[in-house]
N, C-alpha and C positions, 0 to 999 in steps of 0.2 A: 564608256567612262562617265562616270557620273559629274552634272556639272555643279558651278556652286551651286551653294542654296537658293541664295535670292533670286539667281534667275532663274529657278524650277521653281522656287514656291511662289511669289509673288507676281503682279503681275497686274499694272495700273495702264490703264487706256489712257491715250492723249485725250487731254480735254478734245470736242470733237466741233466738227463749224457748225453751224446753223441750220438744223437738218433740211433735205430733200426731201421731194415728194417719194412718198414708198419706203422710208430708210426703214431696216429691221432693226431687229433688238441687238443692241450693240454691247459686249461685254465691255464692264464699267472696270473692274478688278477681281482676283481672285486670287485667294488664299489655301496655299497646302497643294496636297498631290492625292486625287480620288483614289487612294487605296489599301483602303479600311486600317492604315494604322497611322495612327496621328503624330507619331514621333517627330517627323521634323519640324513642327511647329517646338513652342516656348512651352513648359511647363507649368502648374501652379504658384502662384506668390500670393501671401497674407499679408495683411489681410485685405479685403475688398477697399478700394482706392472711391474717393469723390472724384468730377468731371473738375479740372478739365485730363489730369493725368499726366504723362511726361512721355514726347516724344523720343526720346532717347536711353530708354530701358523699358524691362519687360513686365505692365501692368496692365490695368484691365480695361486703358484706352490705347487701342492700335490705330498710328495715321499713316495714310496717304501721304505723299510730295502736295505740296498746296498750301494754303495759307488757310491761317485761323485763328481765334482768338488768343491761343499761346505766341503765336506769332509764323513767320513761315520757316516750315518742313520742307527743305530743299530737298531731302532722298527719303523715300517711303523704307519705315523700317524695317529690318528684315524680318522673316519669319519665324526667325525664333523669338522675337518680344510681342508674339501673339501668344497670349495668354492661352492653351487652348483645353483647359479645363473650366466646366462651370459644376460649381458645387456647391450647399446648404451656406455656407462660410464664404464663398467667393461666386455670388451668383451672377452675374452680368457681366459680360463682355460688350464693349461698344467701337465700331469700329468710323474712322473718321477718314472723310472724302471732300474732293470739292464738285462740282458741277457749275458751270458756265453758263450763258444767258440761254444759249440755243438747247440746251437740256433741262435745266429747271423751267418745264413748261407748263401747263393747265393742261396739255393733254396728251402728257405722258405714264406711261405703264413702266412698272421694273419688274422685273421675273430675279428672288433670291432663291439660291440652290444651296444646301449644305445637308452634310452626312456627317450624324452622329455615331459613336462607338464607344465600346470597353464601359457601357455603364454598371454600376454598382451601389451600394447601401450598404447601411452600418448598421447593425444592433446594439445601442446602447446596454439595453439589460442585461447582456451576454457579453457584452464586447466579441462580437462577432461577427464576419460577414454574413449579412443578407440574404435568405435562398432569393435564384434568378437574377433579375438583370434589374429590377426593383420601377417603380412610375418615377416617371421625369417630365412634369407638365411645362412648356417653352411656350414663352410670349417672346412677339419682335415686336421692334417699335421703331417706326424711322420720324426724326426731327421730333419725337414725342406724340407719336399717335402709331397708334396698336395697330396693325395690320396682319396679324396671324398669331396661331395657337395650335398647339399642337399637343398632343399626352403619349408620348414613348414608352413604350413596355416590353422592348425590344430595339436593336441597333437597326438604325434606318436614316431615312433620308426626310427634307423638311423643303418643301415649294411653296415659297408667299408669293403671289401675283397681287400686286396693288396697283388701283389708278391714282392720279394725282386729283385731289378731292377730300381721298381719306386720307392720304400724308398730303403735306406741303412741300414739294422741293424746293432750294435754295440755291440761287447762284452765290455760289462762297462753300461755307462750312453745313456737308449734312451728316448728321451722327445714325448712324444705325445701330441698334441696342438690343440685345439677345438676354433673355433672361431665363434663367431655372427658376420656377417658381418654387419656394420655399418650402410652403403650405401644402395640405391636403389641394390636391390628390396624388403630389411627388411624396416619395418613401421618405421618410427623416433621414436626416446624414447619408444623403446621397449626394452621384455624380457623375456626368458624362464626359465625354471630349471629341471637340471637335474634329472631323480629320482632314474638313474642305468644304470651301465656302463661293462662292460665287456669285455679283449684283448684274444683272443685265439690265438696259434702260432703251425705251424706246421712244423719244420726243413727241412723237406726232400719232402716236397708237390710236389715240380718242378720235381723230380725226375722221370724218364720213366722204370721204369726196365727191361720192355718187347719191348722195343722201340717201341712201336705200335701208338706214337705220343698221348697219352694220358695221361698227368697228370696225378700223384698220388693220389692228394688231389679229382682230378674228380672221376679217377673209385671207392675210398674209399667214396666218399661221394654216390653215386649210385650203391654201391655193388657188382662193378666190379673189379676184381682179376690185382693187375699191375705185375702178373705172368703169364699171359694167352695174347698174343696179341693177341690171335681170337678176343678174345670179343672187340674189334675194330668195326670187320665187322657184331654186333648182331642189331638186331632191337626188341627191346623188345616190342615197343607201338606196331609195325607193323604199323607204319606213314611212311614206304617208304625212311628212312630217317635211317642211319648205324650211331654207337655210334660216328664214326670218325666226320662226318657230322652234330650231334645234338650237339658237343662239338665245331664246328667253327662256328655254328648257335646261339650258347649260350642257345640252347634251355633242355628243360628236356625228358633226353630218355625214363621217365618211363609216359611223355604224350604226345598222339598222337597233333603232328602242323600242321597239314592239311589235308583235307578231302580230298580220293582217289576217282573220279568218277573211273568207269569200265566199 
């Protein structure tokens, strides 16, 4: 039996305590159901709205429960007043959250996930549709600072990893802002739609506890202890290449990046 909506689409974490030593990445909220069709989200409305937007219908600002400069949002609204089209005409969706003292930290990481679909293009001079799925070039911005980019030319999925540094997190009101970019090098009168979205946050990522120069969120994410600074100097692939090295490389220590002659 399928259940409501809002509690299959939506889906806001308790603000959280003061994080622990070791906490992982914590889902913050997520939007929609991962499965390539965006329908139960909110439709297009015209035309493109200024900040702050209106909790209580479906525009191109979606909030959280929380308080903010509209005032407070006692119930997050449901998923159908997620706008989940961005188009030439209605380019920006921004979505509004709160975070607390123990999450808006100096050394925290978010991980956003979202999957795009059903894009398309307009020919004007034909009044036509578009051959293909047309370019759809996506900037995010959280609190107003760009932390990913992306160019679509095809239905896919979009992973910002950002530290706290290049965004500011806020205890209170943080906007996160999804935009189509209008311009070259997306097609004219184009358009995608969201199908599901996801913020994960992790307070204390930045964190080194063993000073071994190895982020928290790294060795946690590769199941390395940031209570052990050996495991700095391990080579797990045996690719010639020590955990310190494969983490300034960007590369994955549990796959070998280059072939050893002997």
């Amino acid at each position: 039996m399928r259940m409501p909506a809002l509690l299959v689409l939506v889906t806001w974490a308790a603000i959280l305590p003061l994080p622990a030593l070791h906490s992982q990445f914590t889902t913050l909220w997520s939007i929609g159901v991962e499965n390539d069709d965006p329908q139960e989200l909110g439709g297009e409305t015209w035309p493109q709205n200024n900040l702050p937007g209106n909790a209580t219908v479906r525009d191109n600002d979606y909030y959280f429960a929380g308080t903010y400069g509209i005032g407070t949002v006692a119930i997050t609204e449901p998923a159908t007043q997620f706008e989940r089209v961005l188009s030439t005409t209605n380019h920006t969706q921004r979505i509004h959250f709160n975070l607390n003292a123990g999450q808006a930290t100096p050394t925290a990481r978010i991980r956003l996930h979202f999957n795009q679909v059903w894009g398309g293009w307009w020919q004007a001079a034909t009044s036509t549709q578009g051959p293909g799925y047309g370019n759809h070039s996506l900037q995010v911005k959280l609190n107003g600072s760009l932390i990913g980019t992306k160019l679509f030319t095809t239905r896919g999925e979009m992973l910002v990893e950002a530290n706290a540094g290049t965004f500011t997190p806020v205890a209170g009101e943080n906007v996160l802002e999804i935009t189509r970019v209008t311009a070259s090098p997306s097609s004219p009168d184009g358009s995608i739609q969201f199908d599901y979205l996801q913020l994960e946050l992790h307070p204390t990522a930045l964190q080194d506890a063993d000073g071994d120069g190895l982020p928290r969120w790294w060795e946690e994410d590769h199941g390395f202890d940031d209570q052990n600074a050996a495991d700095a100097g391990y080579d797990p692939d045996q690719d010639l290449l020590t955990n310190s090295e494969e983490f300034a490389r960007k590369t994955l220590p549990e796959t070998p990046t280059r072939t050893v002659t002997v």
